[in-house]
Structures are given as C-alpha cells and as structure tokens.
N, C-alpha and C positions, 0 to 999 in steps of 0.2 A: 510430247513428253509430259509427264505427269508432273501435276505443283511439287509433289514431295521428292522429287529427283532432283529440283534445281534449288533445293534447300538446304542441301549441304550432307543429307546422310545422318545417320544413326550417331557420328560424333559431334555434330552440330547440333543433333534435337538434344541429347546426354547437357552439351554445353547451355543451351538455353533452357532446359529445365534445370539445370542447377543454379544458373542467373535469377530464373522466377524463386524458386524457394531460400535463394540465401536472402531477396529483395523482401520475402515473404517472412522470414523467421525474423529479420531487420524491423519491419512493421510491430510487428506482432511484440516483440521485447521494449520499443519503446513505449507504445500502446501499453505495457502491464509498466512498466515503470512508473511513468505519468499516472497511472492507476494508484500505484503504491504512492505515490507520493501523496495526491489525493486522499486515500487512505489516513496515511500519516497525520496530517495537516488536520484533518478532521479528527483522530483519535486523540491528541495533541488538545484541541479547542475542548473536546467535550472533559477530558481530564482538569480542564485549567476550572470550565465553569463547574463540574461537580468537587472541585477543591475549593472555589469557592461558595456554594453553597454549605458543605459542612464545616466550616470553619468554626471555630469555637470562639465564638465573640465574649461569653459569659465570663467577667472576672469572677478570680477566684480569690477571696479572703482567708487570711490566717486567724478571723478571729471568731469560728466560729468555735462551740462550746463539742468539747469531744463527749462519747455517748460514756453515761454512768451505767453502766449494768451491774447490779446486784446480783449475786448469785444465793 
C-alpha cells in the first residue's frame, strides 16, 4: 500500500496544511511586529537626537535697539 493511503486522505492533508500555514502566518506576524517595534525605537532615538541638535541654545535679549527706517 502506498505512503499516501495510510496518511489519512485528502481530510488529513487539508488539516495539516492548514496547521502549517496558520504556524506560518503566526511566524510571520510576530516577526513584522518585533520589526515594527525595532522600527519604532529607532525612529524614536533619531527624533530625540535631531531635537537635540537643533535646539536653540542662543538667548534672546529684550534689549536690543529696534530698526529706525526713514522713509
């Protein structure tokens, strides 16, 4: 008798490939998750250090002379 006889039939392969691809879509979602968070953490750090590069350190005084224009 042949291997695929004593494996249960067309309702057993149906069952076992739909075992692999739910195991498979299961992978695959955590895997982009972990991605996106990754992602995140990183778009996060680059935000923090390009807010602190442009930071305006420079005070600003009230006592400078406003412009005289003549007309």
């Amino acid at each position: 008798m042949p291997k695929s006889r004593l494996r249960g039939g067309a309702k057993a392969h149906r069952k076992r490939v739909q075992e692999r691809n739910n195991r498979l879509r299961g992978l695959q979602r955590r895997a982009q998750e972990e991605y996106q968070a990754a992602m995140m953490s990183q778009i996060e750090s680059l935000k923090a250090q390009m807010s602190g590069e442009t930071e305006n350190t420079e005070e600003v005084t009230s006592e400078e002379q406003p412009l005289n224009i003549k007309l």
